[in-house]
N, C-alpha and C positions, 0 to 999 in steps of 0.2 A: 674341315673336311679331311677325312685318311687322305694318305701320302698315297698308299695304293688303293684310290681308287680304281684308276686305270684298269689294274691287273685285276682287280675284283669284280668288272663289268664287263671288259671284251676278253681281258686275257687269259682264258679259261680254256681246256681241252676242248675241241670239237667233239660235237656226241656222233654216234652212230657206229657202225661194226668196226670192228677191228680189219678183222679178216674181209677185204669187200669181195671178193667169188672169183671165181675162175672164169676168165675171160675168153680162156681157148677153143671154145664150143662158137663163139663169134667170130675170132681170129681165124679161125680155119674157115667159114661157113664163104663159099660162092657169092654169099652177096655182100661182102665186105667191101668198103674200098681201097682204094690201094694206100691212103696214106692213113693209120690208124692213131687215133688220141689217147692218152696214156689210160683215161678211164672209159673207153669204150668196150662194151661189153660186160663191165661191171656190174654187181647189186649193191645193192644197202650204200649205196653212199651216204658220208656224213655231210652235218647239217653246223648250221654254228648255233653255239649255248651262250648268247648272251642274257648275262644274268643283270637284270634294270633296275632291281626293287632296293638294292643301297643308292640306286638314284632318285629313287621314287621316295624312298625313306628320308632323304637326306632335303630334298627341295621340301619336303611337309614342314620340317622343322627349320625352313627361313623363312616361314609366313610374317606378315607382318614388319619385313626389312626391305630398305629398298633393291628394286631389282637389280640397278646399278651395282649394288655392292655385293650381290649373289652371284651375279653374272662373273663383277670381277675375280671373286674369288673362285669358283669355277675354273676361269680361265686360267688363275696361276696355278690353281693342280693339278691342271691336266694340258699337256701339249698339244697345239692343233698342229705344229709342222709334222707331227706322227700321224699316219694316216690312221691306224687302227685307235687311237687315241680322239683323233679328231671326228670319228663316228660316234663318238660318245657326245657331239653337239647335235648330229642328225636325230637324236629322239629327245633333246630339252622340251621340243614342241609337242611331242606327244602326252606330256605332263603339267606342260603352262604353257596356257594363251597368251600371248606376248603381243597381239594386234588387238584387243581390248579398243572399243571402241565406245565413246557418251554419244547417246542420242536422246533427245529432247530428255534428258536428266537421266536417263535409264543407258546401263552398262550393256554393251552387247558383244558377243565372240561368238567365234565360229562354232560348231557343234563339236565339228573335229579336223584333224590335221587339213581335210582337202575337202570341207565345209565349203558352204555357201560365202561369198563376196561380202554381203549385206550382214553377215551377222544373225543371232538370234538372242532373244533376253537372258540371265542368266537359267531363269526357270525352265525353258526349253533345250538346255544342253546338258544331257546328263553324262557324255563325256569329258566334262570341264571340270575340273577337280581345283585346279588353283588357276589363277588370272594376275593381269598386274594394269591394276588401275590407268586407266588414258588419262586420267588429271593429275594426282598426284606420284605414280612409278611406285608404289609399294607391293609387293607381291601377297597378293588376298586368299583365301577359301572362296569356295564357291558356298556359302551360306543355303544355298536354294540349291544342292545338288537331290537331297534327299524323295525332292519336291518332282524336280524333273526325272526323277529314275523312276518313280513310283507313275507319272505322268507314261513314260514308256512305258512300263507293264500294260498299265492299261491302254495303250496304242495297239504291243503284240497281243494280249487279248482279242480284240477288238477285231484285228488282221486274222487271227486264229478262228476265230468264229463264238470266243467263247464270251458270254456278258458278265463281266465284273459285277461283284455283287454291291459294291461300295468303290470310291475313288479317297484316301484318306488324306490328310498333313500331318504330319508330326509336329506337336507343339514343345513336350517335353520326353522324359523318360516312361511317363503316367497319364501320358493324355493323350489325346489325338483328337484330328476332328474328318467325322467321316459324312458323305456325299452319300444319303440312299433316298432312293427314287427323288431326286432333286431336293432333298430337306439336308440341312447342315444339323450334325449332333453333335456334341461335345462327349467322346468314349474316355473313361476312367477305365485301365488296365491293372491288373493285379497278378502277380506269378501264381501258377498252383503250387497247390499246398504239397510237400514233400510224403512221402509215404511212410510210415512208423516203420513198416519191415520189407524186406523183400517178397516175402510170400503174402504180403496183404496188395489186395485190390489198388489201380489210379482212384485216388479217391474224385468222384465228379462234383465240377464246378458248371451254375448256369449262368449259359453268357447272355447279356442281354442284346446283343447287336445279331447273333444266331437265333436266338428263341429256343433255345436248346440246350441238354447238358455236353457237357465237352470233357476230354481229361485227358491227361499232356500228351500219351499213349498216342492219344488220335487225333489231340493236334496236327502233326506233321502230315498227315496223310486225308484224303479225301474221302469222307464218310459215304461218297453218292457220283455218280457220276455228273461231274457239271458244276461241284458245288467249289467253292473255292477252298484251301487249305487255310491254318493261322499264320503262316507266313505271307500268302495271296494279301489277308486282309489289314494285318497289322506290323507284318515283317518280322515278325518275332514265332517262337514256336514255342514260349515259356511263358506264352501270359493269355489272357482270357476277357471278356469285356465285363468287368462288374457294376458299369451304372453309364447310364448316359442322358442326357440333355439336349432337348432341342434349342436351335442358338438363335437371334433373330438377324436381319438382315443387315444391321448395323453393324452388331460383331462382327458379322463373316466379313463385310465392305471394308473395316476397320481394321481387319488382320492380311486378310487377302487382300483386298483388295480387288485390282483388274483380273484377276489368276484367276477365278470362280468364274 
């Protein structure tokens, strides 16, 4: 870990105006009271910039170490009897479940900082990014984040009014498997083809999970009112469905599992 981490995380100018306004339009007014506060009357107060992401950056890469040994080193480089230093432990939790709980074989943590008591699987917390094992203290990925954030999409859908057209799993780079009107498929992805020049046409690719040509152009954006984007379906904006496979029910139980 940097030696400054510290000053790389809290110890940074606070953001907001310089100049905070002129006060005297308060100060004079009748309805002041008699003993005034140094920033009463003021605008634009600032705010503080702390910047998290060399923390965030930095616990990624001691996956698979014991927590013990993250934690301690942590601790040696950074001071808790500093209070601004020691705020730098106030948001460890915001990046790792550290209450990681085994229920009937299955891992469960809270969703988020001020989560439920009981816990949820990992497939239900999509703000769980890293956790540390209740049996063995290792600090893990969350393997099934991908699962649970695409699971909320289609929750705020749902809450939004709008029907998802598919619910998917990522299996690899090139595959995926998508949920339409309750049938599991196996979707093969492929990027579009690049363009020879600038002034030639998206050349069009047909997808077969749309029933329709598609091209990159309009990927991103919603052809109709209602319909979902290629981000919506596949989380990508660079690829397109070029073959798919219905799956039977063994596969799906065998990969998923209770998740379906």
């Amino acid at each position: 870990m940097r030696d400054d981490m510290d000053k790389v995380i809290v110890e940074r100018p606070r953001g907001g105006w310089r100049v905070q306004g002129d006060g005297r339009p308060w100060r004079n007014s009748p309805e002041r009271g008699s003993h005034l506060g140094m920033k009463r009357g003021l605008q634009h107060p600032k705010w503080l910039s702390e910047n998290l992401q060399p923390l965030k950056r930095w616990l990624h890469k001691q996956v698979h170490r014991p927590w013990d040994k993250v934690y301690a080193e942590l601790c040696s480089g950074i001071d808790r009897r500093s209070t601004v230093q020691a705020h730098i432990f106030l948001h460890v939790d915001d990046f790792v479940a550290r209450d990681a709980v085994l229920c009937d074989g299955e891992v469960r943590v809270r969703p988020h900082r001020w989560g439920t008591r009981d816990g949820v699987p990992l497939h239900e917390a999509p703000g769980v990014e890293l956790f540390v094992h209740p049996v063995t203290g290792i600090l893990l990925p969350n393997r099934r984040l991908r699962e649970a954030r695409a699971a909320r999409r289609v929750d705020r859908a749902a809450r939004r009014g709008d029907t998802p057209y598919a619910v998917y799993h990522v299996i690899d780079k090139t595959t995926q498997w998508h949920c339409v009107d309750g049938c599991w498929f196996e979707v093969v992805l492929a990027k579009f083809p690049e363009r020879a020049s600038a002034t030639q046409p998206e050349p069009k690719c047909y997808d077969v999970l749309r029933r329709c040509m598609v091209t990159r152009c309009g990927a991103a954006r919603r052809s109709a009112p209602g319909l979902p984007t290629h981000f919506d379906m596949y989380g990508r904006h660079d690829v397109y469905a070029v073959a798919k496979r219905q799956l039977s029910r063994r596969e799906v139980r065998a990969r998923l599992g209770d998740a379906v």
